[in-house]
C-alpha positions in Angstrom: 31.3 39.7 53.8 30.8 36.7 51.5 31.7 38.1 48.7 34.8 40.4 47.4 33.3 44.3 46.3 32.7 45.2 42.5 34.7 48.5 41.6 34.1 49.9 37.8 36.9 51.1 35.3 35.5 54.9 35.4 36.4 57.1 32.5 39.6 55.0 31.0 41.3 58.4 30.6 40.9 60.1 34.2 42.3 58.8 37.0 40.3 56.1 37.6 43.0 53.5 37.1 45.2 54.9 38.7 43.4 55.0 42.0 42.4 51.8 41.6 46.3 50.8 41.6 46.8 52.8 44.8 43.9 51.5 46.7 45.4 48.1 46.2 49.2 49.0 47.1 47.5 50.4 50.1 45.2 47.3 51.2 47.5 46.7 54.5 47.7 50.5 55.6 43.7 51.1 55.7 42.6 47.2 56.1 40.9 47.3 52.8 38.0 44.9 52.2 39.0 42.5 48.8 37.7 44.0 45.7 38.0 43.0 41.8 38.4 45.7 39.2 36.1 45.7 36.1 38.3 46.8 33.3 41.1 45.8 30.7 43.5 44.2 32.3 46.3 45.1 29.2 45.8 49.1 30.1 46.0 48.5 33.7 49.3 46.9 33.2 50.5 49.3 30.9 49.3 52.0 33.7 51.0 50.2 36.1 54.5 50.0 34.4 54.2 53.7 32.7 53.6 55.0 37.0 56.2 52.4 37.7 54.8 50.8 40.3 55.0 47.0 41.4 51.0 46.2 41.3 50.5 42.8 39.8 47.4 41.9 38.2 45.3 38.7 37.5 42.7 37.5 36.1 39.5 37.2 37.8 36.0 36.1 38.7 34.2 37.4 41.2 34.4 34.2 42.8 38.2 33.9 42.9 38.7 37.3 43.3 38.9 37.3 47.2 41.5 34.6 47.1 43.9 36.4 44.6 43.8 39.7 46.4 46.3 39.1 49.0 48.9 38.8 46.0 47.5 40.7 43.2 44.5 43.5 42.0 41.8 41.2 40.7 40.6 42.5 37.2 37.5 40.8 36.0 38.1 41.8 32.0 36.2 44.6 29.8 38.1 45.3 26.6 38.4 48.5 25.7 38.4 49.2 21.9 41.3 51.5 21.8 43.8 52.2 24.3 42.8 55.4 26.3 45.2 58.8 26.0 45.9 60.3 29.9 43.7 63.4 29.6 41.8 62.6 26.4 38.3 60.8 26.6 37.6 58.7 23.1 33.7 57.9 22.6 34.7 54.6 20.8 35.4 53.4 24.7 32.3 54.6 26.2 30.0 51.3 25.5 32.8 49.3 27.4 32.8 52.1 30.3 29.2 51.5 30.3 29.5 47.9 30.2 31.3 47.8 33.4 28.6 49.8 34.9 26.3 47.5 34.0 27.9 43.9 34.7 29.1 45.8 38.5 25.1 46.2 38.9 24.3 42.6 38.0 27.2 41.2 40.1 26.5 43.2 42.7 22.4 42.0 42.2 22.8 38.3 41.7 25.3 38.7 44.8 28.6 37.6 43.1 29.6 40.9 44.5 28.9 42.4 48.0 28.6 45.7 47.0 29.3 48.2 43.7 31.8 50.6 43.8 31.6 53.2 40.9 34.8 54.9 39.5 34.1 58.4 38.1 33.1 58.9 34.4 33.2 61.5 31.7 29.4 62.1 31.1 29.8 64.3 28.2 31.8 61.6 26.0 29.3 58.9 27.4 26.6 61.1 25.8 27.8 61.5 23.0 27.7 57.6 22.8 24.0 57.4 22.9 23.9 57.2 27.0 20.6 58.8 28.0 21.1 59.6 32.1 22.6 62.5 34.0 25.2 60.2 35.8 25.6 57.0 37.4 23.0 57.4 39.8 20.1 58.1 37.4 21.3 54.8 35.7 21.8 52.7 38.2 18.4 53.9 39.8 17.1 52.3 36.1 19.4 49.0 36.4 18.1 48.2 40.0 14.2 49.5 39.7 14.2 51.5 42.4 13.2 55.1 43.2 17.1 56.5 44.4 18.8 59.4 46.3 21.8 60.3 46.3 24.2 61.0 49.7 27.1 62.0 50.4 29.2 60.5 53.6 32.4 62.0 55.2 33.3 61.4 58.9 30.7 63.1 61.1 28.4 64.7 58.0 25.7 63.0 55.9 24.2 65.3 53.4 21.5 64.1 51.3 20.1 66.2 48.5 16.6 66.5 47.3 17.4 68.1 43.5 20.6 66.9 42.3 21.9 67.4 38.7 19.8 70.0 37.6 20.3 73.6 36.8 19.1 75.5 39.6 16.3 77.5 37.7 15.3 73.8 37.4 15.7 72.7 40.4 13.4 75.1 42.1 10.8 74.1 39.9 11.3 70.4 41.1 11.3 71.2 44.8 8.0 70.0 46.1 6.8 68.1 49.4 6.1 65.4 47.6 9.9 64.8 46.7 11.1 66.0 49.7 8.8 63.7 51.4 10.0 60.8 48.9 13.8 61.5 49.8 13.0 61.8 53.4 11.6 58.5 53.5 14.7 56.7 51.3 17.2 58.0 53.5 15.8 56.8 56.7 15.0 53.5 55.7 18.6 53.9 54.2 20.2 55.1 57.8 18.2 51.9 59.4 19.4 49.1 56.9 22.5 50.2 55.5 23.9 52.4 58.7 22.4 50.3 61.7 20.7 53.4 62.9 17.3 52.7 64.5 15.8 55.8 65.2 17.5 58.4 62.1 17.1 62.0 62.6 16.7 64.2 59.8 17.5 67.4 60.0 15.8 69.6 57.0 17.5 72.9 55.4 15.3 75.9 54.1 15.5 77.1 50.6 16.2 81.0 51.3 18.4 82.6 53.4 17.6 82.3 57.1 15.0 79.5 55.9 12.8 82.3 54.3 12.6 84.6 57.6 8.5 82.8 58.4 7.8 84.3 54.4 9.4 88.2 54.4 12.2 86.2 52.2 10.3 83.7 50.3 7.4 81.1 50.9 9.1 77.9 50.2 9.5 77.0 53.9 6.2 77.6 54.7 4.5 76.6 51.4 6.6 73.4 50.5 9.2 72.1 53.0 6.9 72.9 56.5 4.2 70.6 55.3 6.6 68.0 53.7 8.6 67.8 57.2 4.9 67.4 59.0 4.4 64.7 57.1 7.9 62.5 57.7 7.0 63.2 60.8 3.4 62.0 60.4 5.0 58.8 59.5 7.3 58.0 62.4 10.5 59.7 60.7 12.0 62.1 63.3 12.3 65.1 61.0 13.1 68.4 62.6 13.2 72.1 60.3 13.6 73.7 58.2 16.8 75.3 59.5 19.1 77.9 58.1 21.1 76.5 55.7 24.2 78.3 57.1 23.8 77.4 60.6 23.5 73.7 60.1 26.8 72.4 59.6 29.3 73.8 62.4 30.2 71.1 65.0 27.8 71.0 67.5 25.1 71.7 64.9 25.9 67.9 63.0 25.7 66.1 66.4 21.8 66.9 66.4 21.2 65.0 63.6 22.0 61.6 61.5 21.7 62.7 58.4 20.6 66.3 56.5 18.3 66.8 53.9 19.3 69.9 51.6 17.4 71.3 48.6 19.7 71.4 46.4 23.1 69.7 44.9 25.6 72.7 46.2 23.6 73.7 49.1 24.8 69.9 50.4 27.6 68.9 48.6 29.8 72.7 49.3 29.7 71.8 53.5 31.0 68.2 53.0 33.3 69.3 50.5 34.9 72.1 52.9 35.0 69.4 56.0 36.5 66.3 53.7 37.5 67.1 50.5 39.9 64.2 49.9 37.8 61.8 51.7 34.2 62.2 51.0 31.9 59.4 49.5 28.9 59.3 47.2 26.3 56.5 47.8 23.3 55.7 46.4 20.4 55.4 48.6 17.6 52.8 48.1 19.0 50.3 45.4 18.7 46.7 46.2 22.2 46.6 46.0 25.1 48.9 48.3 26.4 51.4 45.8 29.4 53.6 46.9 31.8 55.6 44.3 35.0 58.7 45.0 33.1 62.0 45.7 35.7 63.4 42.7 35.8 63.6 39.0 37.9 62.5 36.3 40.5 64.5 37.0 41.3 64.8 33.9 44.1 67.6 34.0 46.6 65.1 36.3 45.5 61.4 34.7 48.6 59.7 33.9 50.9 61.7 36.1 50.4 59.5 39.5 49.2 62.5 41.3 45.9 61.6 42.0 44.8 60.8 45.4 43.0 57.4 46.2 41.6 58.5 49.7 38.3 59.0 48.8 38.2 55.4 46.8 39.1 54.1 49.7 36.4 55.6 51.8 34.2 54.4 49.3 35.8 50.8 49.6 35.5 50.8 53.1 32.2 52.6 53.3 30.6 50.0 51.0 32.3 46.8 52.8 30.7 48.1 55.9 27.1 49.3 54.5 27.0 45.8 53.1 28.0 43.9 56.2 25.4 46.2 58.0 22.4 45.1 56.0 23.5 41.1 55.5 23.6 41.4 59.4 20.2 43.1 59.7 18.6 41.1 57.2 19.5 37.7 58.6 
């Protein structure tokens, strides 16, 4: 690590600052790596005082932010027009949400930062402030000019789906080899830079139930995921599927497999969800940069109260310190 980690305000009235507090009163319990907060530093403080708890704050670059840490949460500043009400999301402070976004990514790029972590954000009121993506990944894909997927990490589970925010009707109409073959291919070149794992295995869910029952419960399998998993496989990528979406995710099933490629947002996201709720990660897959973020929302129904908890943050802190350690290492 040569650099302290990058983590974005979120939605200013969720509980992204308050997890951000609780990470840092927690460094010493889970060994956290240094990291700087991109946000106002006057809101944090009067976060911190309204909570009541003893979390000093400073100033910050990203250069001096590994230095301050020890004593205080770095905040690298991003002034918010208004001060944000617990539970109430104001458009007039959705350019500086998306500001943070943005200066995270060029950190992050230039290498001021060793890797972005993203707190969660309020997509509707970003919308309604002129922002034109589904969510931060969609973006950030934009920011960093790459083609992206998106996975999620808990202990023993990667899931990585091939649709993500799209209505299901939709998403069935986006499921082809070709994009299953393009996710395929980002997540094992993912699992060897950013995870250390030479040889990946991909395991590859069906569509239908019992992965289509060879056609007497839809063709997908044989029509569009089959040919797609013959062709990672054509390429060196130890795919193996499609498998019963319901019999991939017990116990002994995971150890099979490094990572799994689903067809859809739920049909991945509802097994981690049930084996790590509080601790799950989001990452994006194939940026230039390590992106990591909370695998939670705003939250907006407990912001304020000091309820919220910071485990999955955490993860993500520590997720991204490694994932960015992994590929310095490789790379040099």
């Amino acid at each position: 690590m040569t650099a302290a980690l990058a983590l974005t305000m979120g939605e200013p009235a969720g509980i992204g600052g308050e997890i951000a507090l609780g990470a840092w009163l927690a460094r010493h319990e889970h060994h956290l790596p240094p990291f700087f907060v991109l946000d106002d530093i006057d809101r944090l403080g009067r976060l911190a005082a309204q909570l009541e708890w003893n979390v000093p704050l400073a100033a910050a670059t990203p250069e001096t932010a590994e230095r301050l840490f020890p004593l205080a949460l770095p905040v690298a500043p991003v002034r918010l027009p208004r001060p944000p009400i617990a539970g109430k999301p104001d458009p007039a402070n959705a350019p500086a949400v998306i500001e943070a976004i943005r200066q995270g990514a060029d950190l992050t790029g230039a290498g001021r930062a060793a890797a972005l972590v993203t707190n969660p954000i309020q997509k509707e009121t970003l919308y309604a402030a002129g922002f034109a993506h589904p969510g931060h990944t969609e973006y950030l894909a934009q920011l960093g000019g790459a083609e992206v997927a998106m996975m999620l990490v808990c202990p023993g589970l990667r899931v990585v789906p091939v649709t993500i925010h799209r209505a299901l009707r939709d998403a069935l109409d986006d499921l082809t080899s070709e994009r299953i073959v393009a996710v395929g291919r980002i997540a094992a070149e993912a699992l060897r830079r950013d995870f250390g794992i030479g040889a990946p295995r991909l395991a590859v869910a069906g569509l239908n139930p019992h992965a289509g029952e060879h056609g007497t419960i839809g063709r997908e399998e044989i029509d569009i995921i089959a040919p797609a998993i013959a062709t990672l496989r054509g390429g060196g990528i130890a795919a193996s599927g499609p498998f019963p979406a319901d019999t991939m995710f017990h116990a002994a099933a995971r150890q099979r497999y490094d990572a799994a490629l689903c067809m859809y947002h739920d049909q991945a996201l509802i097994p981690l969800k049930t084996i790590d709720f509080d601790g799950g990660v989001n990452v994006t897959l194939g940026l230039p940069f390590v992106r990591t973020s909370p695998d939670h929302g705003t939250a907006l129904d407990i912001a304020g109260s000091g309820k919220a908890n910071p485990a999955s943050l955490v993860a993500a802190l520590k997720l991204a310190a490694e994932m960015a350690r992994t590929r310095h290492q490789l790379a040099a």
